[in-house]
N, C-alpha and C positions, 0 to 999 in steps of 0.2 A: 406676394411671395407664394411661391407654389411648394409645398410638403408632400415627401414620399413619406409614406409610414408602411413599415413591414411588420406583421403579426398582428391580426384582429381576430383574437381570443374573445375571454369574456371579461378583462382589462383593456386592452387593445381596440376593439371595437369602439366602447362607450368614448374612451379618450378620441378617436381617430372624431369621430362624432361632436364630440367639442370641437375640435378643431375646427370644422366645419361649420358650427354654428356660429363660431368666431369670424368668418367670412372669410377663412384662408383656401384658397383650391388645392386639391388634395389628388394624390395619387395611391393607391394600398396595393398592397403584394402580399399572399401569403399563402401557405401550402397546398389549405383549400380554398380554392376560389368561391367555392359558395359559402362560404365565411364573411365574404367581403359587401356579398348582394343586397343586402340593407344601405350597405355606403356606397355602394354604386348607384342605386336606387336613387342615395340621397344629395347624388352630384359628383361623388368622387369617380375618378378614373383608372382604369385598373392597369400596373405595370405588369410586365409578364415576367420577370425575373430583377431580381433588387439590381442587378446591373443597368439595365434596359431602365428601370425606376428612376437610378440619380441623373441617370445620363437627362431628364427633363426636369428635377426639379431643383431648388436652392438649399433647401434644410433638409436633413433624410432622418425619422426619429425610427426607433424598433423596440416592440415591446415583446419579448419571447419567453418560452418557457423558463432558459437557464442557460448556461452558460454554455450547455453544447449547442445549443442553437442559434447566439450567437456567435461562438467562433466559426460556426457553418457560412452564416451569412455574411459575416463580415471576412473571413479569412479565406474560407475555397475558393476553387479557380470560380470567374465570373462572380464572384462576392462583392462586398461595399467597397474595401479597402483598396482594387484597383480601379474603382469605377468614381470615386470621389475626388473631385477637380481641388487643386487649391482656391483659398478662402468660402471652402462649401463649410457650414456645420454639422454635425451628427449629435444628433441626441437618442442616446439608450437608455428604455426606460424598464429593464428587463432586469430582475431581480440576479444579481451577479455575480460573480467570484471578483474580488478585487486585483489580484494580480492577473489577470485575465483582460479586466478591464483597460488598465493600466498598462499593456503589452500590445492591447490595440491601438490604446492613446499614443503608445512613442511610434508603430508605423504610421498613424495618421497624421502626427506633428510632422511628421519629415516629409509629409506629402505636401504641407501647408493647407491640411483639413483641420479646424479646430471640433474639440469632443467633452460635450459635457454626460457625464452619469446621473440618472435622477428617474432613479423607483421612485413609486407612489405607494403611500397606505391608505388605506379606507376601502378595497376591495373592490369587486363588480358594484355593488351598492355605489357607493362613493363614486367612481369614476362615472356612472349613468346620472347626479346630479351635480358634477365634481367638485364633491365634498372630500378633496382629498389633499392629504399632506404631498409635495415633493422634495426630495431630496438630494440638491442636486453640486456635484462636486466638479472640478476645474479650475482652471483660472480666473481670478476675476472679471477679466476681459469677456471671457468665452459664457460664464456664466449671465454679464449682462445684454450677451447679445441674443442667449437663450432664454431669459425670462421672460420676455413679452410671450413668448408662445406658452411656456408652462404655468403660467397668469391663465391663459384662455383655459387649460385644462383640469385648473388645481385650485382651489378655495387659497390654500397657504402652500407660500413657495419658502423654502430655508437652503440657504447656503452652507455646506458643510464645508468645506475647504478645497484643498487640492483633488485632482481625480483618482475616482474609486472611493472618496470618502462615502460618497452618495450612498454608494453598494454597503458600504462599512455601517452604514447607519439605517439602514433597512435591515440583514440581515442579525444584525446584533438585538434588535427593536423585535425584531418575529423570534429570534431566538427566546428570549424573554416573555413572548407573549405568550407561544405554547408551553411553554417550561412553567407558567405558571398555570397553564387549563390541569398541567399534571398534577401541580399542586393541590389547585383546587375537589378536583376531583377525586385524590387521595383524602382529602378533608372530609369533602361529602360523603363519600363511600365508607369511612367510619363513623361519622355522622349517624349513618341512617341505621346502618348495623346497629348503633348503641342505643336506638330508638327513637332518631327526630325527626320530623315530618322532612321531605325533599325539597316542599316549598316553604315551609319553614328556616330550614335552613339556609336555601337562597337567598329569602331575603334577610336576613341577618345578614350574610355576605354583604351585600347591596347597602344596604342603610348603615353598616359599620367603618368602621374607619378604610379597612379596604377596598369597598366601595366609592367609599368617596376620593381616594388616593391620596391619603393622609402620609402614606413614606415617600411615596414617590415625588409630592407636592411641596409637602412638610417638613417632614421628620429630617429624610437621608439628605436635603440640600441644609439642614442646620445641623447638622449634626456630623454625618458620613465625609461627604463632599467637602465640609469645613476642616476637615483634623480635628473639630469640636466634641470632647466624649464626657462635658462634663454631663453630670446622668438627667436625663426627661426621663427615662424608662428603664430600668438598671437590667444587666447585663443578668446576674439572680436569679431578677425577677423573668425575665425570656426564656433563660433557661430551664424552669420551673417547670412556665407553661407548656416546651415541646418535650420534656420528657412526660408531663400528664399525660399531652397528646399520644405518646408511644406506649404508654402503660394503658390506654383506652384502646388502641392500633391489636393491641396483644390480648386483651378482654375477647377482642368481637373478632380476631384470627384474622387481620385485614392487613395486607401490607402498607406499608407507607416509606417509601425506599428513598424518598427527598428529603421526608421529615431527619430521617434518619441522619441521612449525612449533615443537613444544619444543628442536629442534637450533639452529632461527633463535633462538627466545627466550634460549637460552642464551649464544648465540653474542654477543649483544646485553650481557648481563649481563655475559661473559668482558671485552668491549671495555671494558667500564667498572672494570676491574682487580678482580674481585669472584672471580677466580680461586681463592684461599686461603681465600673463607669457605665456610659451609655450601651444600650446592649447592640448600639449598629457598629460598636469598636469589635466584633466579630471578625467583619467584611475586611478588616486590613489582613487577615489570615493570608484572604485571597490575593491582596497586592504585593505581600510577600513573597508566595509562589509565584505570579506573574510578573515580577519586578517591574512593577509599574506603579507610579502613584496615582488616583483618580483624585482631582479638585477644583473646584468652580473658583475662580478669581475672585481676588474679595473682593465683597458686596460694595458698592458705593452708599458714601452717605447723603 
């Protein structure tokens, strides 16, 4: 099976590289061509425009910056989308917009191109020993004709569902991940104002229940994710400790503009007498606005 891969970044590369060491022969295309001279070096062969790319190979994956760069390569003139033969596949491993993805999904269905989505997490690190999560969305069908190759790339491969979900579950997962460096950080930074060592207080971070990902693990799949609020941690009691935190935030003149809005959201939930339940009964605030329910299937016994 010969793979065209467009975009060897500093994701793109390492993976295109797995590939390779998988023993698949390889074509690469990308903006800069001395981007690519390590994998030329190391057997692959270089197309001169993604058009020119599919026209010789079976699979064509692309890992790009974002979304403009793939509707570029896939949708302008001489792009993937007129160049991919029926029963070719495409795999896009390019951090996405969902309806975007899904917009190129329905011209390539009707070409009889099948299209799987599937970002990776674990960053350059990760993809150079691929140590990496992928995530990949489509049809079942399409999905397993894609896994053997993101097997070669990926330590753990996971099915999200339909296409785009892939996208949906990366960008929602980075969402979260920096949303919470801000958090952190707003901790720290009053932290050290009030007087605690910087490495002190990281690892406390590290060795506490956060660290070890005791909600994320624990807590919120017993509790949140169940509709279960009988109390492990009362609602009070959380609400307690983030207005201390705001009352320390205003001591040392430090902002804390996250802390802040979960002190309101709480503050909201308290008024509605929910004082005695679990304090992750908050979080339904949010499913209320969002009109959506979030909940894991019951557990089997």
């Amino acid at each position: 099976m010969k793979i065209g891969f467009i975009g060897v970044g500093n994701i793109g590369a390492p993976i295109a590289q797995q590939l390779l060491k998988a023993g698949h022969a390889l074509a690469v295309n990308d903006l800069r061509r001395e981007a690519a001279e390590p994998l030329l070096a190391a057997g692959a062969t270089w197309g001169g425009s993604p058009a020119a790319l599919a026209a010789e190979c079976d699979v064509v994956a692309t890992c790009l910056p974002g979304p403009t760069e793939m509707e570029a390569v896939c949708l302008e003139p001489g792009g993937l989308a007129g160049a991919l033969r029926p029963g070719m596949l495409y795999i896009d491993h390019t951090t996405n917009a969902p309806a975007l993805v899904r917009r190129v999904h329905a011209l390539l269905v009707h070409e009889g191109v099948a299209m799987v989505d599937a970002p990776v997490s674990g960053g350059m690190e990760g993809a150079q020993t691929r140590d990496l999560l992928a995530m990949a969305g489509g049809t079942p069908a399409d999905f397993a004709r894609a896994k053997p190759l993101l097997d070669a790339i990926a330590k753990r491969v996971m099915y999200t569902g339909g296409i785009g979900t892939g996208s949906i579950a990366k960008i929602m997962h980075n969402s979260a991940t920096f949303t919470l460096d801000l958090v952190m950080a707003e901790c720290w930074t009053v932290g050290v104002k009030a007087g605690i060592d910087p490495a002190t207080i990281y690892k406390v971070f590290t060795e506490a229940a956060l660290g070890n990902q005791m909600n994320l693990k624990v807590r919120l799949p017993a509790t949140y994710l169940r509709g279960d609020f009988d109390p492990r941690f009362s609602l009070a009691l959380a609400n307690k400790d983030l207005w201390l935190a705001q009352q320390l935030a205003r001591e040392t003149d430090t902002p804390m503009r996250l802390n802040a809005l979960a002190a309101q959201e709480m503050a909201e939930a308290m008024a509605r007498g929910w004082g005695e339940r679990d304090a992750s009964i908050f979080l339904t605030l949010q499913e209320e606005r969002a009109g959506v329910t979030v909940r894991l299937p019951p557990a089997e016994s």
